[in-house]
C-alpha angles and dihedrals in degrees: 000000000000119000081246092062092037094063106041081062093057087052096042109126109237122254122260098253086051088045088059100052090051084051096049083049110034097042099008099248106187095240081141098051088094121039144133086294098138112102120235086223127005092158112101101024140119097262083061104044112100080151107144091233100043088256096144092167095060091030091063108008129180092269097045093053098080093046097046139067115240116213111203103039139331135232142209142153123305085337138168132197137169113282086268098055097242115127119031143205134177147123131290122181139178130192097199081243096076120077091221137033117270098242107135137022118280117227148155120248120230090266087048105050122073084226101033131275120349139154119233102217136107104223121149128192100216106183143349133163128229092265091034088235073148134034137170137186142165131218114185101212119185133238086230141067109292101251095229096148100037084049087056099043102047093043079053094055096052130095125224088257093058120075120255120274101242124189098253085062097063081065088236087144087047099145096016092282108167147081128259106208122191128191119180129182131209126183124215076177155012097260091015109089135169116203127198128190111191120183133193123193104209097181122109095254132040119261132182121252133181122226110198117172115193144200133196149165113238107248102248096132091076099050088045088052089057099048091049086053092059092043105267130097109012118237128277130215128259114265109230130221107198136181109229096167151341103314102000134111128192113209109188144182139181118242139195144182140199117265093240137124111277090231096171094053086044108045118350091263120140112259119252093224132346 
C-alpha cells in the first residue's frame, strides 16, 4: 500500500455503527439501553422454581407459562426489552390451526426428552450489531397445528439409544407448508426504534396467519405487593399502557430518585448512589 493510501485510511471518518460505539463508551450514550434481552423461555427454569424439592420443570411448565406471572424475567418470540427487562416487545402468531397463540418457544423438560432437555422450535438470530442499533431474526412457523403433544409423547417413548423426535420429523413442514417471519429492529436512537415483521408463506396455497405484536410491562408490582405484605420492599405502582391517539400508545411509569446532591453534574465526583 502506498503512504497515500496509507494515509487516507488513517483519516478516514469511522462508520456509524463504530461511531456509536465510541458514543455508548466515551459519553456513555445508551445504545445499550434496548437489545435482544427477552428470553426465548424463561418458563421452566431456575429463576422460576420456588418448588419445595428444587423440580423447576413441574413447578412452571410450558402450559402453565401463558396463564402465570414469572418473577425474575419474561420471554417471548424473537423479542426485545430495555436492559432491565421492563418493558417488553416482541412477536405473537397464530395460524387459526394452533389452540393457543404462538407466543414462546415450546420445548421438553429434562424428564420429558429422551436426551435431556430441548426445545422443539426453528428460530434463528440473523444479524445484530455490536450496539444492537439492528437486529434480525427468523422464526419458521407451520401452516398446521403446532404437534406439541405428538412431539411429547414420542420423545417419551424413546430410549436413550434411539435419536431425538424433531419437529420436522412429525412431518408438520410436509410440502413446504409453513411461514418464514421475519422481524427486524432498527434503532434512529437510542430509545427511538422502528420495527418491521415481514412473512412469507412458502407453501403451494395460500393460508391465514395472524400477526399479533405485543407490548408489556414486566409484572414487578405484584411481587413487590407481597413482600410489602411480609414487611420487606414496599410496594410499587402499576405501570399504564394507554391509547392517545390512532395509532399511539403511552407506556408510562412512575419514576422516582433519591434526594441527594448530583455530585457528578456539579463537580465530576462519583455519585453516592444512582
Amino acid at each position: 500500500m502506498s503512504a497515500e493510501g496509507e494515509q487516507q485510511l488513517i483519516t478516514a471518518k469511522p462508520d456509524a455503527e463504530r461511531a456509536r460505539q465510541a458514543e455508548a463508551r466515551g459519553q456513555r450514550v445508551p445504545w445499550w439501553r434496548w437489545g435482544p434481552y427477552l428470553s426465548e423461555r424463561q418458563w421452566g427454569t431456575v429463576r422460576e422454581d420456588y418448588s419445595p424439592g428444587g423440580t423447576a420443570w413441574e413447578w412452571f411448565t410450558h402450559e402453565h407459562a401463558r396463564s402465570r406471572t414469572y418473577r425474575w424475567g419474561e420471554d417471548g418470540l424473537l423479542g426485545i426489552t430495555d436492559n432491565h427487562g421492563r418493558l417488553c416487545f416482541s412477536l405473537a402468531l397464530w395460524n387459526e390451526a394452533d389452540p393457543i397463540l404462538k407466543e414462546r418457544l415450546f420445548g421438553l423438560t429434562g424428564p420429558e426428552g429422551n436426551h435431556g432437555e430441548d426445545v422443539k422450535e426453528y428460530y434463528f438470530y440473523l444479524d445484530s450489531t455490536p450496539t444492537h442499533s439492528y437486529m434480525r431474526a427468523l422464526y419458521k412457523y407451520p401452516h398446521r397445528a403446532f404437534p406439541y403433544a405428538d412431539l411429547l409423547t414420542e420423545n417419551r417413548r424413546r430410549s436413550r439409544d434411539q435419536p431425538e423426535y424433531e419437529l420436522v420429523d412429525t412431518g408438520v413442514f410436509a410440502e413446504d407448508r409453513y411461514f418464514d417471519v421475519y422481524v427486524e429492529y432498527a434503532k434512529a436512537t437510542p430509545t427511538d426504534l422502528v420495527i418491521r415483521i415481514t412473512a412469507t408463506n412458502h407453501g403451494p396455497d395460500p393460508a391465514p396467519l395472524h400477526l399479533l405484536p405485543t407490548l408489556w410491562f414486566r409484572n414487578t408490582w405484584a411481587w413487590r405487593r407481597d413482600d410489602a405484605d411480609r414487611g420487606g420492599l414496599r410496594a410499587t405502582e402499576r405501570p399504564v399502557l394507554r391509547q392517545v391517539s390512532a395509532g399511539l400508545i403511552r407506556a408510562s411509569e412512575l419514576l422516582f430518585t433519591e434526594n441527594e446532591t448530583n455530585a457528578a453534574r456539579l463537580w465530576g465526583a462519583r455519585n453516592r448512589g444512582p
